[in-house]
C-alpha positions in Angstrom: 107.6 -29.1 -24.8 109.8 -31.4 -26.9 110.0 -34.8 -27.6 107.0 -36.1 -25.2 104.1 -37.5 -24.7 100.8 -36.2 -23.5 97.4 -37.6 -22.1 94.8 -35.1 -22.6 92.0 -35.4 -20.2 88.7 -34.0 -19.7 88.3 -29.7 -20.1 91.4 -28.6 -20.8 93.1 -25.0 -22.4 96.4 -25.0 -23.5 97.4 -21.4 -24.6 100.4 -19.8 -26.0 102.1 -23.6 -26.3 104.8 -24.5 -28.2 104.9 -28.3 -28.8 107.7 -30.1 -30.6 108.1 -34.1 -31.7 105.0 -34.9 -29.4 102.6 -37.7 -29.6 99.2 -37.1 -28.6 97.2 -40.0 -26.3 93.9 -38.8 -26.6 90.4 -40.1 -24.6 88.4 -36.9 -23.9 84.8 -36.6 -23.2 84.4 -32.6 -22.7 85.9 -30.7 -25.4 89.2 -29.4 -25.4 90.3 -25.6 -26.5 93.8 -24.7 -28.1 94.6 -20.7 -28.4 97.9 -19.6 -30.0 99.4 -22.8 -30.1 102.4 -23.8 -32.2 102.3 -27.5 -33.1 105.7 -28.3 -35.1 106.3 -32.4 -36.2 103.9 -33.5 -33.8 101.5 -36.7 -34.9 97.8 -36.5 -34.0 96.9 -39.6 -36.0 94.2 -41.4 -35.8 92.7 -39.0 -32.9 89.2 -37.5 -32.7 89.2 -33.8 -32.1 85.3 -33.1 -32.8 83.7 -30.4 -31.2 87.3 -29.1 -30.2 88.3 -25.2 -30.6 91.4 -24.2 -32.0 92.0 -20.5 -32.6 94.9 -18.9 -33.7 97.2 -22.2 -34.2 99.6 -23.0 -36.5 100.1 -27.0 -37.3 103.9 -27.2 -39.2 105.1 -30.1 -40.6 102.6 -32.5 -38.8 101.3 -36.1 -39.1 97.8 -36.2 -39.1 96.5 -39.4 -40.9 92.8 -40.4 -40.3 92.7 -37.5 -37.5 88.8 -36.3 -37.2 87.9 -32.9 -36.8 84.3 -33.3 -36.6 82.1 -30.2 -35.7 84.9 -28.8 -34.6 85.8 -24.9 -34.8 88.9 -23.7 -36.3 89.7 -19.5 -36.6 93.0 -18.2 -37.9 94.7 -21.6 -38.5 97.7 -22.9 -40.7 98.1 -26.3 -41.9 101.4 -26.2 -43.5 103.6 -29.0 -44.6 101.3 -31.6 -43.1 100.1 -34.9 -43.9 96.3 -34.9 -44.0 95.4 -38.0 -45.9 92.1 -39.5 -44.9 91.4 -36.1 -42.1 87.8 -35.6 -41.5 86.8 -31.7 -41.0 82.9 -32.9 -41.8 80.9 -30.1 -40.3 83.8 -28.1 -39.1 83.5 -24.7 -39.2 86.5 -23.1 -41.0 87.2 -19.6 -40.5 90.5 -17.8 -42.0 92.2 -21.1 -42.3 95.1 -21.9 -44.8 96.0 -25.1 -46.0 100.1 -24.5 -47.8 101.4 -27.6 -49.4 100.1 -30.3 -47.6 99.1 -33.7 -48.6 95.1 -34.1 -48.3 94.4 -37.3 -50.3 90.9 -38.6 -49.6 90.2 -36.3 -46.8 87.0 -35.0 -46.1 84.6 -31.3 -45.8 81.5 -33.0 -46.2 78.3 -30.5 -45.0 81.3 -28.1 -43.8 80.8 -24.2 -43.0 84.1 -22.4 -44.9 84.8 -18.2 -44.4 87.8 -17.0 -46.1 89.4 -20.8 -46.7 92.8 -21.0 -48.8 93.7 -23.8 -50.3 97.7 -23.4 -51.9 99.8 -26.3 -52.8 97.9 -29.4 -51.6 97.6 -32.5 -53.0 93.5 -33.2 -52.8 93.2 -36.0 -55.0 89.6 -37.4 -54.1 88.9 -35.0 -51.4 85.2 -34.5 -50.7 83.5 -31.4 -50.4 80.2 -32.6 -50.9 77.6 -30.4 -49.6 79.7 -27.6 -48.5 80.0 -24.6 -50.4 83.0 -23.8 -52.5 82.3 -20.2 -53.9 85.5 -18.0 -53.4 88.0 -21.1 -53.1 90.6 -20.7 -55.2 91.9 -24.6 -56.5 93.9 -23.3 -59.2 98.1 -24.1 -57.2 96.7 -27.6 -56.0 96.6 -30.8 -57.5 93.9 -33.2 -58.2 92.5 -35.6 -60.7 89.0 -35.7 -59.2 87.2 -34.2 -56.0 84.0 -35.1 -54.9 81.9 -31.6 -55.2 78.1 -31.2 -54.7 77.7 -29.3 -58.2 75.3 -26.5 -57.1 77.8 -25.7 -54.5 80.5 -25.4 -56.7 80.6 -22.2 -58.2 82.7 -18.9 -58.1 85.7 -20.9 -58.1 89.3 -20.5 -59.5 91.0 -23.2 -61.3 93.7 -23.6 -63.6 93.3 -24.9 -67.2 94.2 -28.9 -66.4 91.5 -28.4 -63.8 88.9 -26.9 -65.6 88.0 -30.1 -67.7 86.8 -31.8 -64.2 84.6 -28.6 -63.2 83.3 -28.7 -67.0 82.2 -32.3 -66.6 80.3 -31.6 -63.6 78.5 -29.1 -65.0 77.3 -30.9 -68.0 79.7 -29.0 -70.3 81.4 -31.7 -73.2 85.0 -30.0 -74.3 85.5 -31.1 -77.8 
Protein backbone atom coordinates (compact mmCIF):
# COMPACT_ATOMS: atom_id res chain seq x y z
CA UNK A 1 0.00 0.00 0.00
CA UNK A 2 1.15 3.51 -0.87
CA UNK A 3 0.30 6.76 -0.10
CA UNK A 4 -2.90 6.04 2.17
CA UNK A 5 -4.53 6.14 5.06
CA UNK A 6 -5.51 3.47 7.49
CA UNK A 7 -8.03 3.10 10.49
CA UNK A 8 -6.98 0.25 12.50
CA UNK A 9 -9.75 -1.25 14.44
CA UNK A 10 -10.15 -3.74 17.12
CA UNK A 11 -7.99 -7.47 16.68
CA UNK A 12 -6.26 -7.10 13.77
CA UNK A 13 -2.96 -9.12 11.91
CA UNK A 14 -1.38 -7.66 9.13
CA UNK A 15 1.36 -10.04 7.84
CA UNK A 16 3.82 -9.97 5.05
CA UNK A 17 2.71 -6.02 4.43
CA UNK A 18 4.50 -3.60 2.65
CA UNK A 19 3.35 -0.04 3.63
CA UNK A 20 4.62 3.07 1.94
CA UNK A 21 3.91 7.09 2.72
CA UNK A 22 0.96 5.89 5.09
CA UNK A 23 -0.56 7.72 7.97
CA UNK A 24 -1.81 5.63 10.64
CA UNK A 25 -5.49 6.64 12.49
CA UNK A 26 -5.31 4.68 15.40
CA UNK A 27 -8.25 3.90 18.32
CA UNK A 28 -7.78 0.25 19.29
CA UNK A 29 -8.91 -1.44 22.30
CA UNK A 30 -7.72 -5.24 21.69
CA UNK A 31 -4.19 -5.42 20.69
CA UNK A 32 -2.97 -5.47 17.42
CA UNK A 33 -0.15 -7.96 15.89
CA UNK A 34 2.26 -7.10 12.93
CA UNK A 35 4.50 -10.16 11.46
CA UNK A 36 7.00 -9.44 8.63
CA UNK A 37 5.88 -6.10 7.87
CA UNK A 38 7.88 -3.49 5.99
CA UNK A 39 6.99 0.06 7.11
CA UNK A 40 9.08 2.52 4.73
CA UNK A 41 8.25 6.73 5.45
CA UNK A 42 5.27 6.01 7.13
CA UNK A 43 4.38 8.41 10.37
CA UNK A 44 2.97 6.75 13.57
CA UNK A 45 3.20 9.82 15.66
CA UNK A 46 1.70 10.51 18.42
CA UNK A 47 -0.04 6.91 18.43
CA UNK A 48 -0.24 4.36 21.30
CA UNK A 49 0.90 0.92 20.36
CA UNK A 50 1.13 -0.65 24.03
CA UNK A 51 0.66 -4.15 24.43
CA UNK A 52 1.00 -4.47 20.51
CA UNK A 53 3.22 -7.50 18.86
CA UNK A 54 5.53 -6.79 16.18
CA UNK A 55 7.76 -9.54 15.03
CA UNK A 56 9.98 -9.66 12.29
CA UNK A 57 9.36 -5.87 11.02
CA UNK A 58 11.50 -3.49 9.68
CA UNK A 59 10.52 0.39 10.34
CA UNK A 60 12.78 2.52 7.47
CA UNK A 61 12.90 5.98 7.37
CA UNK A 62 9.77 6.57 9.69
CA UNK A 63 8.22 9.38 11.71
CA UNK A 64 7.50 8.34 15.02
CA UNK A 65 7.50 11.41 17.46
CA UNK A 66 5.84 10.89 20.86
CA UNK A 67 4.70 7.24 19.49
CA UNK A 68 4.18 4.79 22.83
CA UNK A 69 5.17 1.47 22.74
CA UNK A 70 4.17 0.54 26.10
CA UNK A 71 4.33 -3.18 27.25
CA UNK A 72 4.57 -3.96 24.04
CA UNK A 73 6.59 -6.98 22.36
CA UNK A 74 9.06 -6.40 19.73
CA UNK A 75 11.30 -9.69 18.21
CA UNK A 76 13.61 -9.27 15.21
CA UNK A 77 12.93 -5.61 14.59
CA UNK A 78 14.87 -2.63 12.77
CA UNK A 79 14.41 0.89 13.48
CA UNK A 80 16.55 2.48 10.86
CA UNK A 81 16.67 5.98 9.70
CA UNK A 82 13.75 6.99 11.95
CA UNK A 83 12.78 9.78 13.99
CA UNK A 84 12.14 8.53 17.62
CA UNK A 85 12.28 11.68 19.71
CA UNK A 86 10.10 11.53 22.76
CA UNK A 87 9.02 7.36 21.81
CA UNK A 88 8.05 5.47 24.89
CA UNK A 89 9.18 1.54 24.84
CA UNK A 90 8.66 1.66 28.98
CA UNK A 91 8.20 -1.93 29.80
CA UNK A 92 8.54 -3.21 26.28
CA UNK A 93 10.08 -6.23 25.87
CA UNK A 94 12.98 -5.99 23.23
CA UNK A 95 14.25 -8.94 21.68
CA UNK A 96 16.91 -8.94 18.68
CA UNK A 97 16.06 -5.33 17.90
CA UNK A 98 18.42 -2.80 16.13
CA UNK A 99 18.19 0.70 16.38
CA UNK A 100 20.83 2.14 13.02
CA UNK A 101 21.03 5.90 12.96
CA UNK A 102 18.03 7.17 14.13
CA UNK A 103 17.22 10.16 16.10
CA UNK A 104 16.08 9.07 19.81
CA UNK A 105 16.25 12.37 21.71
CA UNK A 106 14.44 12.15 25.11
CA UNK A 107 12.92 8.88 24.37
CA UNK A 108 12.19 6.46 26.87
CA UNK A 109 13.18 2.37 28.24
CA UNK A 110 12.17 2.95 31.58
CA UNK A 111 11.71 -0.68 33.70
CA UNK A 112 12.21 -2.28 30.03
CA UNK A 113 13.15 -6.15 29.42
CA UNK A 114 16.30 -5.90 26.51
CA UNK A 115 17.75 -9.50 24.85
CA UNK A 116 20.36 -8.97 22.25
CA UNK A 117 19.50 -4.97 21.83
CA UNK A 118 21.88 -2.87 19.30
CA UNK A 119 22.15 0.47 19.53
CA UNK A 120 24.47 1.96 16.19
CA UNK A 121 24.38 5.47 15.19
CA UNK A 122 21.53 7.12 17.24
CA UNK A 123 21.36 10.29 18.66
CA UNK A 124 20.12 9.44 22.44
CA UNK A 125 20.79 12.62 24.09
CA UNK A 126 18.66 12.33 27.42
CA UNK A 127 17.21 9.01 26.76
CA UNK A 128 16.19 7.16 29.85
CA UNK A 129 16.98 3.80 30.67
CA UNK A 130 16.29 4.03 34.12
CA UNK A 131 15.59 0.73 35.71
CA UNK A 132 16.30 -1.38 32.80
CA UNK A 133 19.35 -3.22 32.51
CA UNK A 134 22.10 -2.20 30.09
CA UNK A 135 24.77 -4.99 30.43
CA UNK A 136 25.96 -6.12 26.89
CA UNK A 137 24.75 -2.65 25.12
CA UNK A 138 27.19 -1.47 23.26
CA UNK A 139 26.87 2.90 23.31
CA UNK A 140 30.22 3.39 21.91
CA UNK A 141 28.88 4.67 17.65
CA UNK A 142 25.97 6.83 19.30
CA UNK A 143 25.90 10.10 20.57
CA UNK A 144 24.94 11.59 23.77
CA UNK A 145 25.80 14.23 26.34
CA UNK A 146 23.76 12.53 29.14
CA UNK A 147 21.32 9.50 29.53
CA UNK A 148 19.40 8.89 32.37
CA UNK A 149 20.81 5.26 33.65
CA UNK A 150 19.86 3.46 36.98
CA UNK A 151 23.64 3.01 37.98
CA UNK A 152 23.55 -0.60 39.28
CA UNK A 153 22.09 -1.51 36.03
CA UNK A 154 24.64 -0.05 34.11
CA UNK A 155 27.38 -2.22 33.75
CA UNK A 156 29.14 -4.48 31.02
CA UNK A 157 28.80 -1.74 28.73
CA UNK A 158 30.88 -0.41 25.77
CA UNK A 159 31.53 3.12 25.27
CA UNK A 160 33.90 5.28 23.56
CA UNK A 161 36.40 7.57 25.23
CA UNK A 162 34.04 11.09 25.00
CA UNK A 163 31.53 8.77 26.64
CA UNK A 164 33.34 7.31 29.26
CA UNK A 165 33.54 10.63 31.45
CA UNK A 166 29.52 10.38 31.85
CA UNK A 167 29.61 6.52 32.88
CA UNK A 168 32.74 7.58 35.28
CA UNK A 169 30.55 10.25 36.97
CA UNK A 170 27.83 7.87 37.63
CA UNK A 171 29.89 5.59 39.24
CA UNK A 172 31.43 7.95 41.65
CA UNK A 173 34.81 7.90 39.76
CA UNK A 174 36.45 11.94 39.63
CA UNK A 175 38.87 11.95 36.25
CA UNK A 176 41.49 14.39 37.01
Amino acid sequence: MKNQEIYLEDRQLFSGCRLQNINFELEVTADLEFTDCIFEKCDFSNLVFSKFGFYRCIFKDCKLLGTEFTNAFLQDVQFQDCLLNYVNFSSARLKNVLFANNMMKESLFIASQFKHVRFEGNDLELTNFWETSLSGIDFSSNTFERLDVSPELAKNIKVNLSQAAFFAALHGIEIV
